[in-house]
Rosetta silent file (secondary structure, phi, psi, omega in degrees, C-alpha in Angstrom):
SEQUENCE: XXXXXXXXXXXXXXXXXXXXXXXXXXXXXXXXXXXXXXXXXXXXXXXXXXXXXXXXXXXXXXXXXXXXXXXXXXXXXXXXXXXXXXXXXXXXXXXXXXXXXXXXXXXXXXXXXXXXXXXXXXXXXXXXXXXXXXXXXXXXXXXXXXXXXXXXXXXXXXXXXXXXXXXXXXXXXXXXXXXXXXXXXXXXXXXXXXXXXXXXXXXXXXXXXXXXXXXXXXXXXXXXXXXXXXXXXXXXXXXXXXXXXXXXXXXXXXXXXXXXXXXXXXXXXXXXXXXXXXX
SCORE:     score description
SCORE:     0.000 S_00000001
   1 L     0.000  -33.242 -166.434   96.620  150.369   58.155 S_00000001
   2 L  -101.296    0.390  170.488   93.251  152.368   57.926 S_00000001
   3 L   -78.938  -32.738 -165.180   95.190  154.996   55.844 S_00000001
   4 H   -95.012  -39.907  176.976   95.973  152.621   53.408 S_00000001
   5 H   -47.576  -45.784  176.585   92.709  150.815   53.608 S_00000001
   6 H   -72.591  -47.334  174.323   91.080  154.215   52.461 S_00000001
   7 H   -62.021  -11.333 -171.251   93.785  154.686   49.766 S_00000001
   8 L  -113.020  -13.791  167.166   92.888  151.384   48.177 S_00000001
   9 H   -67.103  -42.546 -164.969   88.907  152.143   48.509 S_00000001
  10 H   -92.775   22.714  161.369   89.572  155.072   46.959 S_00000001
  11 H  -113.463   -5.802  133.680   91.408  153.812   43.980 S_00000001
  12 H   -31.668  -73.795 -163.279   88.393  151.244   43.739 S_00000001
  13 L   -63.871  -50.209 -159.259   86.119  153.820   43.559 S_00000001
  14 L    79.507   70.853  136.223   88.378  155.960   41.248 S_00000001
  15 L  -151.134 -173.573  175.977   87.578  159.228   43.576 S_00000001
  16 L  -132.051  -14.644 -179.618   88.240  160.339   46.566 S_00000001
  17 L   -78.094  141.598  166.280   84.968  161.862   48.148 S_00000001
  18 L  -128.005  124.492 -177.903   83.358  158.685   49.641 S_00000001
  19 L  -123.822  119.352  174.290   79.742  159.273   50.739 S_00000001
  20 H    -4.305  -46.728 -161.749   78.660  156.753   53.585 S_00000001
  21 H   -77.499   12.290 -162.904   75.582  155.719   51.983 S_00000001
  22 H  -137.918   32.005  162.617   77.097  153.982   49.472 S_00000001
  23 L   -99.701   78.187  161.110   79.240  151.601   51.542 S_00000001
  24 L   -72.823  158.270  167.874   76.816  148.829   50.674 S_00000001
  25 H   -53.881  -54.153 -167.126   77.471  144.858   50.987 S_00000001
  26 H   -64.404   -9.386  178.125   77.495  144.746   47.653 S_00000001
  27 H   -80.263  -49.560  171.420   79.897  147.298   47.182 S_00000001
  28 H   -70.699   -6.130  156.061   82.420  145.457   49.874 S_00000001
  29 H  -101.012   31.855 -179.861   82.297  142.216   48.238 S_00000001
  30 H  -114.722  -53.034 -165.036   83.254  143.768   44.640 S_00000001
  31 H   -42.124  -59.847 -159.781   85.820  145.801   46.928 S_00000001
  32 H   -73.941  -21.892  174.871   87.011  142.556   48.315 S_00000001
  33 H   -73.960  -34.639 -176.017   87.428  140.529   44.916 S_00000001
  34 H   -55.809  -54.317  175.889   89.057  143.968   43.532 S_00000001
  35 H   -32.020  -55.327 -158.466   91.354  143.360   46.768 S_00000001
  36 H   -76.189  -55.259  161.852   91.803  139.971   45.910 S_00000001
  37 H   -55.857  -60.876 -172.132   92.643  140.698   41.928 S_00000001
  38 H   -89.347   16.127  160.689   95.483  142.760   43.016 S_00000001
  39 H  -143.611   -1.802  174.227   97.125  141.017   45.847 S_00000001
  40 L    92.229  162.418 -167.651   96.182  137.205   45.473 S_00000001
  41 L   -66.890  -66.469 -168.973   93.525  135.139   47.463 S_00000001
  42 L   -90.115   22.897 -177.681   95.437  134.620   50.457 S_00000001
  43 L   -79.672  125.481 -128.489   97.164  138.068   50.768 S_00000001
  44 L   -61.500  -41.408 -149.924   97.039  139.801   54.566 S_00000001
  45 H   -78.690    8.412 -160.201   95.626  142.977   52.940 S_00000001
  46 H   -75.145  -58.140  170.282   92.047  141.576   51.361 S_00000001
  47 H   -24.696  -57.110 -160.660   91.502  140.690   55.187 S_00000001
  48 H  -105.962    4.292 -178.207   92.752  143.484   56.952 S_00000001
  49 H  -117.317  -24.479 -171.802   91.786  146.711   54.389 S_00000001
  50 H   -71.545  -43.527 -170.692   88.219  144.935   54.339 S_00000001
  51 H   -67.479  -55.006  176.199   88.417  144.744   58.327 S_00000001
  52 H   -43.928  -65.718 -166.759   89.702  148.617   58.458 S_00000001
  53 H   -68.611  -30.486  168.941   86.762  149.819   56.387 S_00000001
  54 H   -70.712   -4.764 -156.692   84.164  148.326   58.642 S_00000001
  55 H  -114.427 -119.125 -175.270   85.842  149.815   62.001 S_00000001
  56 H    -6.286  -51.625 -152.466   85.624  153.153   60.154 S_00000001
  57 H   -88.740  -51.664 -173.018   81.865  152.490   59.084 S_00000001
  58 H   -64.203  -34.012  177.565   80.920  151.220   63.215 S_00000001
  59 H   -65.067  -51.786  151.191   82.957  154.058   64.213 S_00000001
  60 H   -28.312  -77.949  172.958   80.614  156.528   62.137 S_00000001
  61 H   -26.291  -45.143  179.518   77.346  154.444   63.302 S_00000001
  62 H   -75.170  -41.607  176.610   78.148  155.204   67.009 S_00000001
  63 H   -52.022  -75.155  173.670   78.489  159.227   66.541 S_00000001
  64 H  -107.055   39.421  153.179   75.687  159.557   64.522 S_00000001
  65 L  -138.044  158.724 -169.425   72.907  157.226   64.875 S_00000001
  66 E  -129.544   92.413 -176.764   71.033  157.024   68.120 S_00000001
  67 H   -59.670  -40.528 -174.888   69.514  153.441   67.850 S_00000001
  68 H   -65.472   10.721  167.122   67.643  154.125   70.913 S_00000001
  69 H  -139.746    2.432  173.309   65.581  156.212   69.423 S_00000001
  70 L    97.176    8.553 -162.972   65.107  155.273   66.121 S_00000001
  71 E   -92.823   79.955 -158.675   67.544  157.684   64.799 S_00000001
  72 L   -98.462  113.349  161.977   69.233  155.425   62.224 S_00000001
  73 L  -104.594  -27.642  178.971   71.047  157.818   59.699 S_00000001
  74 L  -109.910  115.717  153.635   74.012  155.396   58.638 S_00000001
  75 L   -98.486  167.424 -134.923   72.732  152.181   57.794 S_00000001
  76 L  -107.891  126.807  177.678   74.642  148.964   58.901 S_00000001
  77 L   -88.222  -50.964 -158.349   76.119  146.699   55.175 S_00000001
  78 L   -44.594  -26.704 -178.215   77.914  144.683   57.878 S_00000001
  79 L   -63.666  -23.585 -156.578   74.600  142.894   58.902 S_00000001
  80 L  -142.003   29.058  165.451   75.002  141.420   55.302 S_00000001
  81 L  -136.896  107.503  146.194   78.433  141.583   54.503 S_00000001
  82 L   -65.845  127.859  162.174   81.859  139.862   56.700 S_00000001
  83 L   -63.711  167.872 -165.862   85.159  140.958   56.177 S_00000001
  84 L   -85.361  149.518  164.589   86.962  137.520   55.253 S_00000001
  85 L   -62.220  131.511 -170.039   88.921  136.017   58.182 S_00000001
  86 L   -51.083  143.473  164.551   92.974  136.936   58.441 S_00000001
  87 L  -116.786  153.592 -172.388   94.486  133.603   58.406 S_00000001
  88 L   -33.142  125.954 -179.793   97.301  132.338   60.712 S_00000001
  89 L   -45.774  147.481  169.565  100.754  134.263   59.978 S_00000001
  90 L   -97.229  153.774 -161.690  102.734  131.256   58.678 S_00000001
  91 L   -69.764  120.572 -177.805  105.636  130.982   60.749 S_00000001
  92 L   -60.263   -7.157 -150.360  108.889  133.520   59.677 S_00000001
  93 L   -95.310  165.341  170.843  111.476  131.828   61.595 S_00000001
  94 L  -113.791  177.500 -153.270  114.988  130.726   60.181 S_00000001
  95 L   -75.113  160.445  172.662  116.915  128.222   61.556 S_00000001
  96 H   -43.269  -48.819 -157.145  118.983  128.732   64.631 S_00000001
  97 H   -62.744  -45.618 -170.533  122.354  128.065   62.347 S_00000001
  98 H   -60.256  -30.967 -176.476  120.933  131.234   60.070 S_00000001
  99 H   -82.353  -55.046  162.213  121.002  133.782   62.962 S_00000001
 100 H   -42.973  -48.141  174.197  124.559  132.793   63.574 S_00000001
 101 H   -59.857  -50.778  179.505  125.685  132.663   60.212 S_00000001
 102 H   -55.739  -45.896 -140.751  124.143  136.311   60.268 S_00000001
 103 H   -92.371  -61.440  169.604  126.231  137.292   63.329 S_00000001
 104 H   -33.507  -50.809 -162.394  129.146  135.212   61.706 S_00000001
 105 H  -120.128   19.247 -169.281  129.302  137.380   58.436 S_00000001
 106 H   -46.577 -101.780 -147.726  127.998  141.042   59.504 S_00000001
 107 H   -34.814  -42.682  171.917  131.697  142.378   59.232 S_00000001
 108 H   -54.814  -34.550  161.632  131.893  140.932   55.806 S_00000001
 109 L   -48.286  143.505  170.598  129.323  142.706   54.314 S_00000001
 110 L   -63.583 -177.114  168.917  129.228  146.167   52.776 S_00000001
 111 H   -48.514  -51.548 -110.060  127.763  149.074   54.764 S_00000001
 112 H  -105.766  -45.033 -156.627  124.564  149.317   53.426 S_00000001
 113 H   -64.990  -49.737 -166.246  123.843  144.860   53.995 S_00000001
 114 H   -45.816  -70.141 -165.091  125.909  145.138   57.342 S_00000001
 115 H   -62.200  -45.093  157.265  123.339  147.667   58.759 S_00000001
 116 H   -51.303  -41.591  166.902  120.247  145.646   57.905 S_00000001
 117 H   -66.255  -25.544  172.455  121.643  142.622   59.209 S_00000001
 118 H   -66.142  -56.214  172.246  122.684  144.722   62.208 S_00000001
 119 H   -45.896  -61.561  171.214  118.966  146.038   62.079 S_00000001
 120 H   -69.738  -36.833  169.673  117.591  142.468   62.205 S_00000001
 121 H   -91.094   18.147  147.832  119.632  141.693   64.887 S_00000001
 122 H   -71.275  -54.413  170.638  118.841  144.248   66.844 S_00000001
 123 H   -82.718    9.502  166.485  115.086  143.341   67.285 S_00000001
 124 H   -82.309  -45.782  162.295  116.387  139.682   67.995 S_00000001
 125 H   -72.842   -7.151  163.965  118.159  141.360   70.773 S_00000001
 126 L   -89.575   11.990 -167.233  114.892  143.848   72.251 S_00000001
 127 L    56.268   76.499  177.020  113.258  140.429   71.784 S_00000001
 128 L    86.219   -4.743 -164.451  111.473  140.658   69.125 S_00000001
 129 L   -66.424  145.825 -172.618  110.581  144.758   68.846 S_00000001
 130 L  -111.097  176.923 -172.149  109.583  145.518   65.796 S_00000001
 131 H   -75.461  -22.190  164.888  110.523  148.270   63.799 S_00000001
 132 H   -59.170  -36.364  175.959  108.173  151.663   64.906 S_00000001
 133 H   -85.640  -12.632  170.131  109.166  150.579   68.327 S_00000001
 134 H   -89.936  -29.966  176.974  113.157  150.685   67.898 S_00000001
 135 H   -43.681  -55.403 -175.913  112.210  153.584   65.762 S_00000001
 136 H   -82.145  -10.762 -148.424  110.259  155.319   68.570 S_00000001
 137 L   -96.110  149.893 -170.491  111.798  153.505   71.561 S_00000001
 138 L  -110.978 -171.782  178.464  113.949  155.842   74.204 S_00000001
 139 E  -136.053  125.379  159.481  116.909  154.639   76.363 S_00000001
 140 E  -140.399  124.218 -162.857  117.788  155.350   80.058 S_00000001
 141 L    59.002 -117.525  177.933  120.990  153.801   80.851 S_00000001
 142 L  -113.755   19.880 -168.272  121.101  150.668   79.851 S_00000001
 143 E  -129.977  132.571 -174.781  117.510  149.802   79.406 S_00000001
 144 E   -65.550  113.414 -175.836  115.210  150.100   76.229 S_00000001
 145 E  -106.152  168.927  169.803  111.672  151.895   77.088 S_00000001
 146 E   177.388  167.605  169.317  108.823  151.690   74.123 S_00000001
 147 E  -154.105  121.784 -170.645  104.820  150.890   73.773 S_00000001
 148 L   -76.459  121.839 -157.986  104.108  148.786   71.268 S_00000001
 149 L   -53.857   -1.466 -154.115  102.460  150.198   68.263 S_00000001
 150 L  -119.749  -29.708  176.960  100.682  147.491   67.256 S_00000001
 151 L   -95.677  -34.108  176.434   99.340  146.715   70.829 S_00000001
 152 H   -39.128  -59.385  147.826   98.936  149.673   72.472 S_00000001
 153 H   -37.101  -38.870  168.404   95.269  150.273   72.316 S_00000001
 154 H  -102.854   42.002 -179.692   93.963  146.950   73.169 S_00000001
 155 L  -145.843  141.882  174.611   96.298  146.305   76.692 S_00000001
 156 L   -63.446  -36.659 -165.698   95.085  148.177   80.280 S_00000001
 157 L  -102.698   61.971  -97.696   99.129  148.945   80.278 S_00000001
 158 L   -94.363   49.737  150.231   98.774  150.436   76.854 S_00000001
 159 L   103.825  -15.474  178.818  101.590  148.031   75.817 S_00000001
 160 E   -30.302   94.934 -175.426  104.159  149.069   78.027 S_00000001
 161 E  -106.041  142.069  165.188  107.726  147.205   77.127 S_00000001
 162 E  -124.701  122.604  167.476  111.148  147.845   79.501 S_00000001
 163 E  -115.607   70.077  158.035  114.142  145.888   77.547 S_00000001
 164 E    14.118   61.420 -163.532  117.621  145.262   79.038 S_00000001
 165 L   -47.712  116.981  174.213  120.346  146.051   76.625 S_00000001
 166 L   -75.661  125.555  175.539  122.421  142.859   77.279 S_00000001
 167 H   -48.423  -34.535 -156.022  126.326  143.083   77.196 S_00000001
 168 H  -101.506   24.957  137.714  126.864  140.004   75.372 S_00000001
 169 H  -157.650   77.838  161.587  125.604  141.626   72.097 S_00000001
 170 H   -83.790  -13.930 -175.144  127.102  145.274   72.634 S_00000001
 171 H   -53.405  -53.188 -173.925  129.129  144.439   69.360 S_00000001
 172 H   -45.944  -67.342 -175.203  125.356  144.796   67.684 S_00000001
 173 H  -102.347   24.312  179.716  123.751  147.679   69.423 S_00000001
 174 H   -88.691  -44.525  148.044  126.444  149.642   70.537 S_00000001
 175 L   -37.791  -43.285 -145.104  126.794  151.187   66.630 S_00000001
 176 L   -90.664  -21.646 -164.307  123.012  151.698   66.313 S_00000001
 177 E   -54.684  159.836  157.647  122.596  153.754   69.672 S_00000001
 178 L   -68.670  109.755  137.716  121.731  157.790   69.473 S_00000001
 179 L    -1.216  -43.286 -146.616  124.611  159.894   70.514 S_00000001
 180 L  -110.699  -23.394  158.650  122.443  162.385   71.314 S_00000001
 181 L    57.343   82.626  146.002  120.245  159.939   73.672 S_00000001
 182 L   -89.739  -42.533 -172.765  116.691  161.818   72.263 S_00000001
 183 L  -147.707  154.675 -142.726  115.700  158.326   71.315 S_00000001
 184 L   -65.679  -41.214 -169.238  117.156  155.302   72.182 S_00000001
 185 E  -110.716  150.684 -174.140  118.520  154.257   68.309 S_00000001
 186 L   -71.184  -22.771 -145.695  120.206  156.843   65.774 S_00000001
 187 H   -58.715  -13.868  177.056  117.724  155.824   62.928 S_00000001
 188 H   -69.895  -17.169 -156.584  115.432  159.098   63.249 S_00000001
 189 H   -72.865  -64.480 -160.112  118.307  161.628   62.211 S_00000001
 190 H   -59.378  -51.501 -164.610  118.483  159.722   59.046 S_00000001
 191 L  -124.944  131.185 -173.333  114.916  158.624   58.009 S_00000001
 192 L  -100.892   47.432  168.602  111.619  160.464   59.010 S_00000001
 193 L   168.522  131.110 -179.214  109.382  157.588   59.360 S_00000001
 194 L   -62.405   -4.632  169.935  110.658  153.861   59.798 S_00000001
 195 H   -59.131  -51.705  167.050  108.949  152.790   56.861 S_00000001
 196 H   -22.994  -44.729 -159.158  111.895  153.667   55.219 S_00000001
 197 H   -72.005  -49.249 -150.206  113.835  152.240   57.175 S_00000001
 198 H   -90.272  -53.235  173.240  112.373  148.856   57.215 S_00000001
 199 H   -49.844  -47.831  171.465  111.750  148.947   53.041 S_00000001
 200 H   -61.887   -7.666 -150.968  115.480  149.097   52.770 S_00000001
 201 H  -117.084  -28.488  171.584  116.755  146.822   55.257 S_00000001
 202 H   -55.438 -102.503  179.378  113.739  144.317   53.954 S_00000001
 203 H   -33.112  -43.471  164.289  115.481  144.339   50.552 S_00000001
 204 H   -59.123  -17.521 -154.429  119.133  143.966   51.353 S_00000001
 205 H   -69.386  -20.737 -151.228  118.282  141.070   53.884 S_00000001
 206 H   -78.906  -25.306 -165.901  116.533  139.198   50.357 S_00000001
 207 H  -101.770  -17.883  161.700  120.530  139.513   48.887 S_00000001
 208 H   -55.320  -66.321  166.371  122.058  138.508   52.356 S_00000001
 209 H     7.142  -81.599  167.790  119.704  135.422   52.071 S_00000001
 210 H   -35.137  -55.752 -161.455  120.894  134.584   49.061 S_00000001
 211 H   -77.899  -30.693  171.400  124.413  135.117   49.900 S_00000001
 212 L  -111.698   23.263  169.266  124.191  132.552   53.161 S_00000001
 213 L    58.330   73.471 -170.535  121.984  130.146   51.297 S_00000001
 214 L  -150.619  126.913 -175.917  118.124  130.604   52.922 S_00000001
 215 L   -52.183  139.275  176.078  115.096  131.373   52.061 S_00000001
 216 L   -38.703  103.699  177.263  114.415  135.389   51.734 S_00000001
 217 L   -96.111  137.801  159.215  113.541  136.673   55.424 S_00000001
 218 L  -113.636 -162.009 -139.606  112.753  140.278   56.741 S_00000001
 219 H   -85.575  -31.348  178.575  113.481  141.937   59.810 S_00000001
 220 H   -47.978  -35.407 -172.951  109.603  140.952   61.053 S_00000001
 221 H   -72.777  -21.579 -170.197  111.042  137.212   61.376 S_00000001
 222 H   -51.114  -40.453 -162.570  113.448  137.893   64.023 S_00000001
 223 H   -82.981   15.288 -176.171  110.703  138.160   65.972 S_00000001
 224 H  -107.859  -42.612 -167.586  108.981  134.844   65.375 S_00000001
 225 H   -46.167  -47.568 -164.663  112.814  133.470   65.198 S_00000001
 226 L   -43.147  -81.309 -167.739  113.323  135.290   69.190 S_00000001
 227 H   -14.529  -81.939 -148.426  109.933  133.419   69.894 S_00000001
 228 H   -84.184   14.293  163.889  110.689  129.395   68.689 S_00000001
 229 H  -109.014  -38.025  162.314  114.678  129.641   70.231 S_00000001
 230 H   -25.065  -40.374 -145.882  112.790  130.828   73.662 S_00000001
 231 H  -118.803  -34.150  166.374  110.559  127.763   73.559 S_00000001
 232 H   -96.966   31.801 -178.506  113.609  125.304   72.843 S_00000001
 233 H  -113.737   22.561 -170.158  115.409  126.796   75.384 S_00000001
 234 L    96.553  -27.600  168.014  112.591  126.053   78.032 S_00000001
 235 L   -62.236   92.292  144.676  110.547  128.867   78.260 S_00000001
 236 L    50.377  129.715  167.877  107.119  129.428   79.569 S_00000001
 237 H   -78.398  -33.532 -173.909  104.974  130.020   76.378 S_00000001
 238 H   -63.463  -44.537 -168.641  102.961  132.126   79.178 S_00000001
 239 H   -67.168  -50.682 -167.808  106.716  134.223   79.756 S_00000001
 240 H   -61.158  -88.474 -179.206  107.402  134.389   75.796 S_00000001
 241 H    13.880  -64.077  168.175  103.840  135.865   75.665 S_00000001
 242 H   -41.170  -89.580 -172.659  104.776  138.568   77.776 S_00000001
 243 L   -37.146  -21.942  168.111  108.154  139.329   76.107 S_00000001
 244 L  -103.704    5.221  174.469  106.876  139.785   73.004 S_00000001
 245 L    75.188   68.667  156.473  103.817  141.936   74.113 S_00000001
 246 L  -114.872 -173.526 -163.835  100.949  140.248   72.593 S_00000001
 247 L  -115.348  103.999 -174.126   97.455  140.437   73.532 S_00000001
 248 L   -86.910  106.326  157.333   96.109  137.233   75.447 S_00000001
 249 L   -30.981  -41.891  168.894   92.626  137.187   76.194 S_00000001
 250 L   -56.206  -54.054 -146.620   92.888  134.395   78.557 S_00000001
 251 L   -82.523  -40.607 -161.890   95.030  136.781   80.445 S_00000001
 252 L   -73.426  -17.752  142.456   93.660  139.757   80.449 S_00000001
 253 L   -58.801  -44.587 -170.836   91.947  139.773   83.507 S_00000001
 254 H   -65.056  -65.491 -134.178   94.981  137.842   85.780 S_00000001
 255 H   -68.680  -10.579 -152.921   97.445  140.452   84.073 S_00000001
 256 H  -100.453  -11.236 -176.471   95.258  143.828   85.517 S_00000001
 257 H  -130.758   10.661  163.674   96.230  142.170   89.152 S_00000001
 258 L  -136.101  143.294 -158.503   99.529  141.078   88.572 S_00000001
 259 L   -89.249  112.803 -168.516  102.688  143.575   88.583 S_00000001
 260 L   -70.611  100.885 -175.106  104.940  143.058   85.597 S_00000001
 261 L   -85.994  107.309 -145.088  108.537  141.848   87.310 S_00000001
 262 H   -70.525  -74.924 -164.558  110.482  143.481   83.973 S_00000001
 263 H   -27.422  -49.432  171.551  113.923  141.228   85.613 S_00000001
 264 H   -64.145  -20.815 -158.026  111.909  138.272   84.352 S_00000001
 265 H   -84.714  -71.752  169.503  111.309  139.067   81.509 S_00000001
 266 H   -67.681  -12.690  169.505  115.157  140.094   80.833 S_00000001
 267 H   -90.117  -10.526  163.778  116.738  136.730   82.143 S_00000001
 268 H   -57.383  -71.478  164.619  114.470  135.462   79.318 S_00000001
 269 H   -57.845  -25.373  153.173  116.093  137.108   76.531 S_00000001
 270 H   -33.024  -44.025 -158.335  119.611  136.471   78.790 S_00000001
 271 H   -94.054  -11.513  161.891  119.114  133.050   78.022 S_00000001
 272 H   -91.320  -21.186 -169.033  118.362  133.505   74.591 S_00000001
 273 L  -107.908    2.687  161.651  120.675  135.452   73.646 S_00000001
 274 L  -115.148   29.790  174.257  123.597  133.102   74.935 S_00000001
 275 L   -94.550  -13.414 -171.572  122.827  130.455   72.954 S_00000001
 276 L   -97.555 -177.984  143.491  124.954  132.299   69.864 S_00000001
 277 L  -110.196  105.805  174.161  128.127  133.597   70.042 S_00000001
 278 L   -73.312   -9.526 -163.830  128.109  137.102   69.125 S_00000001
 279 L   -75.720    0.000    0.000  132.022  138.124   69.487 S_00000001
């Protein structure tokens, strides 16, 4: 994100040296309408490339200025500029019938569709894991280890997930595994960064869609999808929380004094994942 955030300052700017002093307000709100002409009003990155460059700018401030002494060398645009707030993801999921239907016509499919549909339902079965972590994530036995990129930096347990390969959908992940058990899923041999991975499998799922009559989904919904059949199967909002690794605030004290029982965690997703039929 803050790589990309830099690539789109610096095709603002049209260069590439960027010198500090001239990250002004006024420069980040022409940045953010530039943002805004080329991805729409309400698109994640005017938010989050706006957010990036100010992180970067605070990070700078703390090395080299010494407030306490008057040593100001980077001065702060942020006092007079906010990035604009992200607004709530709107919810990804497809209907219960649609994950089935998926499960239902896998076999039917060519290679290329099969393995993205295979792909989404594979992070429906890690609960929700997204793709850097089945990318990165290792296997012992039967159980999925990973720390989730997106969380890892802001959790005392930097994020730590243990996932339970479940029997009742070995049809799914039994293809997908490494041979070779380096990492848990074969997908590194082939592609050397999961973006790939995830741009391809993104695009077939838009022609699966199509093909089982639904609006265009990617592999990112499974995990909202995991999420809202958890919660009409009974679960704990506090439990889904967990399972999908997010970062609670509320929490965040209680969770530094209580010991993460994994087994709960995995009769969650048990109970989710027998609501289909996978055979």
């Amino acid at each position: 994100n803050y790589l990309c955030a830099l690539k789109a300052l610096e095709s603002f700017l049209g260069k590439r040296e960027i010198d500090i002093s001239g990250i002004t307000s006024s420069l980040m709100r022409r940045f953010e309408e530039y943002l805004v002409d080329k991805h729409g009003k309400d698109a994640r990155a005017v938010s989050a490339y706006t957010a990036c460059i100010s992180t970067i700018h605070s990070a700078a401030r703390r090395i080299y200025n010494d407030n306490e002494l008057g040593a100001v060398l980077i001065r702060n645009p942020f006092d007079f500029y906010s990035p604009p707030k992200q607004k709530p993801a709107m919810k990804r999921t497809i209907e219960f019938e649609s994950v089935q239907k998926l499960i239902d016509i896998r076999e039917q499919l060519g290679e290329f569709h099969k393995l993205a549909v295979d792909i989404y339902l594979l992070s429906f079965c890690l609960m929700g894991a997204n793709i850097p972590d089945i990318y990165e994530a290792t296997r012992k036995d039967d159980i999925i280890y990973y720390n989730r990129a997106k969380t890892r930096d802001r959790r005392y347990d930097n994020a730590e997930m243990q996932v339970r390969l479940e029997p009742i959908c070995n049809t799914i992940v039994s293809g997908l595994l490494d041979p070779d058990n380096q990492r848990a899923f074969r997908f590194y041999k082939k592609y050397t960064q999961y973006r790939s991975i995830a741009d391809k499998a993104n695009d077939r799922l838009k022609e699966v869609a199509t093909v089982i009559g639904i609006k265009p989904f990617t592999i990112y919904s499974a995990r909202h999808t995991w999420a809202s059949v958890a919660y009409s199967c009974g679960i704990a909002k506090s439990l889904i929380n967990d399972c999908l690794c997010h970062v609670d605030p509320d929490m965040a004290v209680t969770d530094i004094y209580i010991k993460k029982e994994w087994s709960v965690l995995w009769e969650a997703n048990r109970k989710v994942l027998e609501q289909f039929n996978w055979e």
